[in-house]
C-alpha positions in Angstrom: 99.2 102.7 114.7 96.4 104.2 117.1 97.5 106.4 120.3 93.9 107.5 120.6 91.4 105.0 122.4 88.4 106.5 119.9 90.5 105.1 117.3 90.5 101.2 117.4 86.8 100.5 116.1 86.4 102.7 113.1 89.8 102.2 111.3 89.5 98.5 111.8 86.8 98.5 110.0 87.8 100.5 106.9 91.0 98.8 107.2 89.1 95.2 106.8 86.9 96.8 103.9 89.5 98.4 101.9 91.9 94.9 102.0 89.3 92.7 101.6 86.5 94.0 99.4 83.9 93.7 102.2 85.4 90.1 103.6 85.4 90.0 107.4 88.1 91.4 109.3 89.4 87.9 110.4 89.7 86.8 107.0 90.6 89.7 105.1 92.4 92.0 106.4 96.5 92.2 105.7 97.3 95.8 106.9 98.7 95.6 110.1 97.2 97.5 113.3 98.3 97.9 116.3 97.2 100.1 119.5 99.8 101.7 122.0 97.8 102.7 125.2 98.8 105.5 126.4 97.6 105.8 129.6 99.1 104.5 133.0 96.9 103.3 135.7 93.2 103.4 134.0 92.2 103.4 130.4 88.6 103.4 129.2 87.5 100.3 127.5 87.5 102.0 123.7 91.6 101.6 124.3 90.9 97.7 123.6 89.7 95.7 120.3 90.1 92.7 119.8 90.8 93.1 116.2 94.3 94.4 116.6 98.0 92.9 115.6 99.9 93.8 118.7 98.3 96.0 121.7 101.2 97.7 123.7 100.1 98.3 127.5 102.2 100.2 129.8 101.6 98.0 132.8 100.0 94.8 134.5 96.9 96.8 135.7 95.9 97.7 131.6 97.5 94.2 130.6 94.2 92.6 132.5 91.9 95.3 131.2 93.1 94.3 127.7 92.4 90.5 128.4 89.3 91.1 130.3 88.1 93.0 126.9 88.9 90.0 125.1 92.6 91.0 124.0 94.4 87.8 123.5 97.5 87.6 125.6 99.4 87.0 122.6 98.4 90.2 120.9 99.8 92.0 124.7 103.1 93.6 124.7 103.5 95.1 127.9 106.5 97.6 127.5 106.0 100.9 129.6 104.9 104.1 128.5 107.1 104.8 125.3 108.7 108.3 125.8 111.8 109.6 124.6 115.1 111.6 126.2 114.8 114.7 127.4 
């Protein structure tokens, strides 16, 4: 699970190496990954890869940045920002 926008890229990668021996992420790789954007209204584009499982968004305006960075509606879980009680 990545709360960090720096960290989509990177840990796909390794993530892709170490379950497939080197085989390409879309072939190889069984470890599931998934992105929870934290941020409300704007999110830099780093927040979205492609490569992920599941990519929570906290509303419609990051829902389209995902898709327009090639984020599959599919992989899109729009649920709000996750906090707990206070």
């Amino acid at each position: 699970v990545s709360v960090h926008p720096l960290c989509q890229d990177l840990p796909l990668k390794i993530l892709s190496s170490l379950d497939s021996n080197g085989a390409s992420r879309s072939e190889g790789r069984v470890t599931p990954f998934v992105t929870v954007v934290t941020d409300l209204g704007g999110a830099h584009p780093t927040w979205f890869n492609e490569g992920v499982d599941k990519c929570f968004v906290p509303s419609d305006v990051l829902k389209k940045a995902a898709m327009d960075r090639q984020v599959k509606e599919n992989q899109i879980v729009q649920y709000g920002l996750p906090i707990r009680r206070g």
